[in-house]
Structure formats: structure tokens, C-alpha cells
N, C-alpha and C positions, 0 to 999 in steps of 0.2 A: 387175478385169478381167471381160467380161461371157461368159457360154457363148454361144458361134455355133451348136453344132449336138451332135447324139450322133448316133455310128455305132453300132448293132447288129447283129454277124454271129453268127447261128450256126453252130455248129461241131459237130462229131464226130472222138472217136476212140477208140482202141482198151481196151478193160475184159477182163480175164479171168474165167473163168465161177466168178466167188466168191459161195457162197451165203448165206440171212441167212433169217430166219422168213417174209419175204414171196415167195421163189423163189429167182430165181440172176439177175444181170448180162447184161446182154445184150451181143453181141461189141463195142459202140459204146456210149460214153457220149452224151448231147445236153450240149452248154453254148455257153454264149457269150460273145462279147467285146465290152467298150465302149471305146471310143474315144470322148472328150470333148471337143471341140476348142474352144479358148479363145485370144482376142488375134488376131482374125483369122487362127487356126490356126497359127498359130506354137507352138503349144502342146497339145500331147494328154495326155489322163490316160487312163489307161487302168483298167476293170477289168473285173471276171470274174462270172460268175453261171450259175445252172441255165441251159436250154437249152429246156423245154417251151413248147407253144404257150402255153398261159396266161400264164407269163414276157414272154414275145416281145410278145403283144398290150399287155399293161400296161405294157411300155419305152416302146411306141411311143405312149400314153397318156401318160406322164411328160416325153416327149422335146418334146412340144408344151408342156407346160408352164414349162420350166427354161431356155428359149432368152431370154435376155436377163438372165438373174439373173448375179448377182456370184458367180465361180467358188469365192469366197474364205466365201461366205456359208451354209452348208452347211447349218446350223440354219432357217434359210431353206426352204433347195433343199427338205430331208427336209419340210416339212409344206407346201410346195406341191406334191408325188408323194404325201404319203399323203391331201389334200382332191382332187388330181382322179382319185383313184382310189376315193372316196367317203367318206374318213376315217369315224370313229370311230359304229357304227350303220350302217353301210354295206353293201353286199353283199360285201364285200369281210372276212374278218379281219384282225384286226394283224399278225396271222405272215404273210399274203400279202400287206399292204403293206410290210410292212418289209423282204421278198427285192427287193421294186422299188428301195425307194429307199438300200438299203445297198450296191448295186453300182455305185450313181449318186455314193453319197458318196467309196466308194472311188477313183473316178474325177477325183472332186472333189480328194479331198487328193492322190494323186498329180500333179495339175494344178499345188497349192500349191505341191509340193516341188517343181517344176520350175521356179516361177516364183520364188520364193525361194533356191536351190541347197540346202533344208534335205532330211534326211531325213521320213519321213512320222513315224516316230516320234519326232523331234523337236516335228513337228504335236500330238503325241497329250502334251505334258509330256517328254517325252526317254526313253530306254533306262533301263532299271533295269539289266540286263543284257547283253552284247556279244552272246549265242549263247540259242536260243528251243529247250529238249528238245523231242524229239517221240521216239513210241513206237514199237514196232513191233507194226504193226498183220496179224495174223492171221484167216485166212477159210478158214472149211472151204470148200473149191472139189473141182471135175472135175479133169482134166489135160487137158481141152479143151473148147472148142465142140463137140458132138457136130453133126455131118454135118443138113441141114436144109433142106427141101422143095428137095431138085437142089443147092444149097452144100454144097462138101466142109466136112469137121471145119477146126476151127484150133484149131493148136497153140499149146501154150504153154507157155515155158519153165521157168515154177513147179512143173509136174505137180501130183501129184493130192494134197490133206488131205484123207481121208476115217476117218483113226483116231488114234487119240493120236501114234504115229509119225510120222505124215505132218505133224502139225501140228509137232512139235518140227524135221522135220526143214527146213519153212519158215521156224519161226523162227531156225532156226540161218544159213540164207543171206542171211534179211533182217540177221541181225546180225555177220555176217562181213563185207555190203557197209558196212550202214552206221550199226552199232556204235551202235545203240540200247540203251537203259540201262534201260528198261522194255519189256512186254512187255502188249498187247491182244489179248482172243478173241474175234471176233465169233460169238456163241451161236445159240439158238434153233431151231437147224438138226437136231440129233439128240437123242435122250432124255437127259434131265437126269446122268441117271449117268453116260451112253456124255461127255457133256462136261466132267465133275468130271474122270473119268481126265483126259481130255486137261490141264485146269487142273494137274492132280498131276504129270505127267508135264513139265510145265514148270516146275512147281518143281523137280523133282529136276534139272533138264537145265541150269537158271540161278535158282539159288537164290539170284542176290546181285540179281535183278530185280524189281520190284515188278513183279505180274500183276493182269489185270481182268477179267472177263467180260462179255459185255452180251447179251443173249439178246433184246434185242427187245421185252421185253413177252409173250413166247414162256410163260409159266409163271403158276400161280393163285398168290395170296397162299401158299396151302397148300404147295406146290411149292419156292416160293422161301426160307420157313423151313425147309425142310429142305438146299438147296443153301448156306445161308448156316451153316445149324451143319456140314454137310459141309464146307467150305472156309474154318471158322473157324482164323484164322493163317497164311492163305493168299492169301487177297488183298487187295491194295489196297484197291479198292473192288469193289460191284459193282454194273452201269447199269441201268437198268431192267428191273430181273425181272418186274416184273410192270402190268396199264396202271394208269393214275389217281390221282391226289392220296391217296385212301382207303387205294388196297390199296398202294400205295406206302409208307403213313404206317404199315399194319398191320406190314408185314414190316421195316419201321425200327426199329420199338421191341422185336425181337428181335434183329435180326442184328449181331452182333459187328463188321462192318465196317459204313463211310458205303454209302448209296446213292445213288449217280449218275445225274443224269438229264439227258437231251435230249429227251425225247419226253412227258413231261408236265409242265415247266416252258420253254416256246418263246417268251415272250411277258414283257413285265412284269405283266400284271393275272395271271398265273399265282403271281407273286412272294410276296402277302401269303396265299393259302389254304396254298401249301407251306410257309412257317415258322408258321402257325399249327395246321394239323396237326404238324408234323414228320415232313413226307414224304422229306427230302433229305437229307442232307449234303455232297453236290459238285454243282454245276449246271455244265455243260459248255455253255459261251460258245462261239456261231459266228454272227461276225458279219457273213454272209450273211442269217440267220434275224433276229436282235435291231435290227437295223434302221442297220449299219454298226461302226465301229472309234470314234467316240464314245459310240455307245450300248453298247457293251460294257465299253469304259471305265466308263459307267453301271451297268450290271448289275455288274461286280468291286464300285464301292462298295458297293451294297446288299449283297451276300453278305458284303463282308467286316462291314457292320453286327451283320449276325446272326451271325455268325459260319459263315457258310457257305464250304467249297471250292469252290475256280476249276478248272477244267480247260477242255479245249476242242475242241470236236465237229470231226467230219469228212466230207466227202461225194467222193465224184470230183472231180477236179480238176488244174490245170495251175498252171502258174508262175506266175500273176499272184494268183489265189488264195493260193499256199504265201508273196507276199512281204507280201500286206496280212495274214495271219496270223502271221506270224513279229512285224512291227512293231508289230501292237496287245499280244501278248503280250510284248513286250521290253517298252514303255510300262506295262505292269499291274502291280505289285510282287506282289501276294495272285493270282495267276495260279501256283501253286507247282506244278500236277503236269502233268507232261508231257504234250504235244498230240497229238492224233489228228492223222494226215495217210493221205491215199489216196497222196498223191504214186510212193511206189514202184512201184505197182501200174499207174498211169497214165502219168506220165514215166518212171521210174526205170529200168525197164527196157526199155522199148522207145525209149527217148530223143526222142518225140513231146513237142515243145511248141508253148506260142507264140510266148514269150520266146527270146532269145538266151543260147545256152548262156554259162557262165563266172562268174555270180550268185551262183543260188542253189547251193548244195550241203551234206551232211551230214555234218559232223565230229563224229565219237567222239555218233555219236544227234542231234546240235543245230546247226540250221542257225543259222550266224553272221548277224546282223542284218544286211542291205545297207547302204552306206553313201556310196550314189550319191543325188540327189536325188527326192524323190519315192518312187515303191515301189523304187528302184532298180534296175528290174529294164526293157528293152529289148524292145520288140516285132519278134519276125520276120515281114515282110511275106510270103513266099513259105509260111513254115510255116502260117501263117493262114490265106492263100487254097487250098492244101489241102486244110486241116481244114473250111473250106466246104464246099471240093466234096466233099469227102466227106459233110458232112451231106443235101445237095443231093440225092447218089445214096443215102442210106439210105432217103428218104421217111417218114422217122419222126418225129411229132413229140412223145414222151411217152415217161417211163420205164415199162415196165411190165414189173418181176421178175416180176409173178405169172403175168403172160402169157405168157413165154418158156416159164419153167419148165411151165406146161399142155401148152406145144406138143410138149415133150419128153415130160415124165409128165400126161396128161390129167385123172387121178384126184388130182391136188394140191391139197390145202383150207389154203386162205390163213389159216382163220378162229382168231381166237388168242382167250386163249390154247388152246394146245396139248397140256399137260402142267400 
């Protein structure tokens, strides 16, 4: 069955003011949606991706490309979007063709399942597992939008983590709703000490959860040997304390726990300098970034070669995102520790999606694999042309934490590390 055409809308919606070493969230996230249409449109795949102009221009560069290919051909589809976007030596890197053309595959196999009645993780080798853990994911935040050029503040119903308190008491409602079984901090935001409490204060609060920090890249090699003997038997892991294969590799061969990363393994030519230093021990798969839900599939084998951990990255995001990750990690067996999701943060509570409610949802921490065809998961037409026109009236076309945060505090230095 041959692709007719690709829809791309951009969207916006709502983000709470959570901060992270690069600033704070801005009141709108950017993302978008594909619509794939195949079989003389009798058939749409749908999937999900960032939202910036750079994005948007390169879809509509891929979208000339993949008109006429076999929807079913995907291996195909991926290196005709990553050759007309310059392939390999290009202006282009790998990590910015493969957000192109992984939101095109996801697209692609939701089209499969459609056309087949199979699930997508059926597409991917089948379920290992019925239900996909995910954690709860924690963010030193404001208790609002603060008030900005003539726009009143916006509230928000999380209020405020700005001390060890504040974070336990976040994570305490993230896990009353929806009974997460582990527990993430996103770091980098206040001095390395001022975040250990907080980490300590949630061991005392849920001692039977595995916790993790990620700081960003936020701290010097120097810094991060001291935070990892401080929090020896205390975490899980911990995600990039510090930037680069080097200083990454330096603070591994002290710290008592693995080191996690999404921020300087993004890529597979990243793959052979990390296990030859021994900069890692979990690499956190998102297969927006690695170039779709086969190529991640990809990356599990090589880690588990090495013997490296699987985990798996997170960014904003809506229902069509939370079902193509649910299904590649049900398909991955060496995928063992629980996933990052924004979901709460973005749908959860404000019950803004795209999707039609009834799907996805979180039992006891782990959303059950859909078991409709394709991503399982139903487009709402009316929520979508919304979340346009919302994007439409934001006139933004780029994330910028560091920008928001200057407009607030003008004296803000992005430049890491920090500590």
C-alpha cells in the first residue's frame, strides 16, 4: 500500500512552570502531529513529534520525499528522509535526522496495524510484557506562571517544589494518582547539597522506591564524585552529572551507582567511544531521538551486547507519544527499568490531548499496552484543531527555557556546568 500524502499540524499546549539547569518551561509546549495517509486515505497513521520551526521545515522536506513509497517499507521510508535531508556528512547530524524520520516511522507502523488489525507491538516481535512501568517524574517548579508583559500569572494546580518538602510533597500526589513504583528528580536547578536533601528526603518518604537524579550536565566531574559518594545506597542510578564521554567516564569509575545518560550517548556513532571508555551504564532510549521504534529496538541489542542498561528518555508530550512508547518498550525484553514520561504534567492533569480519552491510562505506575490496532490509540479531531489554534495564537516557534527564565530573572547564566 503506497503513502498518498503527510499531514503536519502544529500544536500547543499547556506546560507548568518546571525548572531544569537550562531555565523554567514556558506556559505552552510546541509539538506536532502526523497524520499519514495511505490506500487512497482510507487509512491514517498517525504520530507525534517536537514542534520547532527546524522540525516543521525538515517534515515538509521528507513529506516530498516518501509520497509513493510502500507504507509497509519503513527501512526504505527511514533512508529516503535521512538522504533528502543530506544523509551522512551533511549539514545536517544524525540526531537531527533521525527526530525527522522517527516520527514518520511511527506513523508508518501505526498505518501497518491498521492495515493488518495487528498491534504495533506485534509489528516490533510481540509484548514481552502486558503493562510498560513508568516513574514519577519530579521537577523543582514555581506555583505558577508569574504575571508577564500585561498577561496575568497562571495557576497551577501542583504549586510550588522549591525545598525538600515541596518535592516530597509532589511526589506524594503524583503517587496517590497514579501509583508509580519509582521515583525521578529532575536536578541541576539548586546546589548540589540543597538536592542531595531533597534525594534523602525521598528516601525517607518511600524507601521501598528506587530514586534517580539527573542534574543536567549541571556539575564538574569534581562535583559529581562527591554527590555520588554522598548518595551511595541511595540511588538507582544517576543521569548525567556531568557533560561528555570523558568527564562522564571520569566519575564512572568512582561512583557506586551506573551512570545514565541521554545527553551524551543520542546517536549510535556515540555507541562505540561510550563502551570503550566506560562512560555509561544505562543509556536511556527515546525513540524520537534514535531514529524510531525499530531503531530502538536496535540500540536495546547493542546495550544488551555490552552489557549495558535500557531505560527510557522523556520530553513533553501527549497520547500518541505515551502509546508508540509504551509499545516499543513492551517489544524490548533488556528495557528493565522504568520509563520517563512528561505525560502527567501535560495530559494528566489538565486532561488536554489529542487522542480520545479511554486508551491510555496508569495502573499501579504502568500503563497497560493498547491492544487495538496499530498504536491503539484514536485521534480527536476537534482537540487537535484547538491545540492549532492555539499554536497559531502563541506566534512561537522554538523552545526557549533560557529565554523565558531571563524575562523573569534577567541575571540567569545558562552556562554549565554550574557547580
Amino acid at each position: 500500500m503506497r503513502i498518498d500524502d503527510l499531514t503536519v499540524t502544529p500544536i500547543a499546549f499547556p506546560d507548568p512552570p518546571l525548572l531544569n539547569a537550562d531555565g523554567v518551561h514556558e506556559p505552552l509546549v510546541l509539538r506536532c502531529v502526523l497524520r499519514l495517509h495511505a490506500g487512497d486515505g482510507e487509512v491514517i497513521g498517525l504520530g507525534e513529534c517536537a514542534g520547532d520551526r527546524d522540525q516543521l521545515d525538515r517534515l515538509a522536506v521528507a513529506r516530498r520525499v516518501i509520497i509513493g513509497m510502500d507504507v509497509f517499507a519503513t527501512t526504505a521510508v527511514t533512508q529516503a528522509v535521512d538522504q533528502a535531508l543530506g544523509g551522512p556528512g551533511g549539514p545536517l547530524t544524525a540526531f537531527q535526522r533521525a527526530r525527522v524520520a522517527s516520527a514518520i516511522e511511527v506513523a508508518c507502523l501505526d498505518a501497518q496495524g491498521r492495515i493488518t488489525g495487528r498491534p504495533v507491538s506485534d509489528l516490533l516481535g510481540g509484548a514481552v510484557r502486558d503493562a510498560v512501568p513508568y516513574s514519577a517524574y519530579l521537577f523543582y517548579k514555581w506555583a505558577e506562571h508569574p504575571a508577564l508583559d500585561g498577561r496575568p500569572a497562571i495557576a497551577d494546580p501542583w504549586g510550588p517544589a522549591l525545598d525538600p518538602e515541596g518535592v516530597v510533597r509532589q511526589a506524594t500526589r503524583m503517587i496517590d494518582r497514579y501509583g508509580f513504583r519509582s521515583i525521578k528528580l529532575k536536578g541541576g536547578v539548586f546546589p548540589p547539597d540543597q538536592e542531595i536533601a531533597a534525594i534523602r528526603a525521598l528516601a525517607e518518604a518511600f524507601p521501598d522506591r528506587p530514586l534517580r537524579l539527573d542534574p543536567n550536565c549541571a556539575w564538574t566531574p569534581e562535583t559529581s564524585h562527591h554527590v555520588a559518594r554522598e548518595l551511595d545506597g541511595v540511588l538507582e542510578y544517576l543521569e548525567d552529572p556531568t557533560r561528555g564521554l570523558d568527564g562522564m567516564a571520569d566519575v564512572a569509575r568512582t561512583a557506586p551507582m551506573p551512570l545514565a545518560t541521554n545527553m551524551c550517548v543520542v546517536s549510535f556513532e556515540h555507541l562505540r567511544p561510550a563502551v570503550e571508555r566506560g562512560s555509561v551504564g544505562v543509556v536511556l532510549a527515546d525513540h524520537h531521538y534514535w531514529g524510531g521504534l525499530h531503531r530502538t529496538r536496535q540500540l536495546a541489542a547493542v546495550c544488551e551486547a555490552f552489557g549495558i542498561g535500557l531505560s527510557m528518555h522523556s520530553n513533553s508530550h501527549l497520547g500518541i507519544s505515551l502509546a508508540a512508547m509504551t509499545h516499543v518498550a513492551a517489544a524490548t525484553p533488556n528495557l528493565t527499568y522504568a520509563c520517563d514520561t512528561h505525560y502527567p504534567w501535560n495530559a494528566g492533569e489538565s486532561g488536554v490531548d489529542v487522542v480520545r480519552p479511554g486508551t491510555l491510562r496508569f495502573v499501579d505506575g504502568s500503563v497497560p499496552v493498547p491492544t487495538g490496532p496499530g498504536l491503539g490509540v484514536e485521534l480527536d479531531p476537534d482537540s487537535l484543531a484547538l491545540l492549532h489554534e492555539a499554536y497559531l495564537t502563541a506566534g512561537r516557534e522554538r523552545r526557549d527555557d533560557t529565554g523565558y527564565m531571563r524575562r523573569i530573572h534577567p541575571d540567569f547564566d545558562p552556562t554549565l556546568p554550574r557547580w
